[in-house]
C-alpha positions in Angstrom: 0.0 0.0 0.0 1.1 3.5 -0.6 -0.3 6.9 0.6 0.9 10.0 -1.6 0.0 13.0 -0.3 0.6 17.2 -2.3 0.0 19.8 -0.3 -1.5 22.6 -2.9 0.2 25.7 -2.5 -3.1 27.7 -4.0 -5.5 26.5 -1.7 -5.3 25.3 2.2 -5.8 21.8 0.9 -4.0 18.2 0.8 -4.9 15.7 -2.2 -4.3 12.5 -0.4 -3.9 9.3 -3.1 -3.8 5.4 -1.7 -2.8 2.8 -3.7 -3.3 -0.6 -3.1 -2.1 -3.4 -5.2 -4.2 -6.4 -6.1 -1.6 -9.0 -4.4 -1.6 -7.0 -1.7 -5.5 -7.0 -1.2 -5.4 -10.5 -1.3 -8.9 -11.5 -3.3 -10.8 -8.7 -1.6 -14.3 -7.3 -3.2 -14.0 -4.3 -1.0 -11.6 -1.8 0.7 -12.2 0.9 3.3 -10.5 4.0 4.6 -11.4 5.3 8.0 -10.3 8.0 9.7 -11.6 11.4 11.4 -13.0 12.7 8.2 -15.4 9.9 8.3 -16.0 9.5 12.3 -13.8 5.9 12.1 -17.3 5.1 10.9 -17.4 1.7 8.8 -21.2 2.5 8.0 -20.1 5.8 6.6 -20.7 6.2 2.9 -17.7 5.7 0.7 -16.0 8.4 -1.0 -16.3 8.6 -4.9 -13.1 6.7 -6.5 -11.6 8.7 -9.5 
């Protein structure tokens, strides 16, 4: 897994990008990120993937 982060010099914002390679998800159907923008919330809608 990677995490790439770029801090935008224009706006106060950070594009965050995760990667996760099919090996290294291992057959899953699904994956999840959780953290305080979503409450640690596993019910929480997911975030559209571009």
């Amino acid at each position: 897994m990677s995490i790439k982060k770029q801090f935008l010099k224009s706006k106060p914002v950070c594009k965050v990008v995760f990667r996760l390679d099919a090996t290294e998800a291992n057959g899953a159907k699904k994956v999840q990120v959780l953290g305080d923008f979503n409450n640690w919330d596993q019910s929480a809608e997911p975030a559209e993937i571009e």
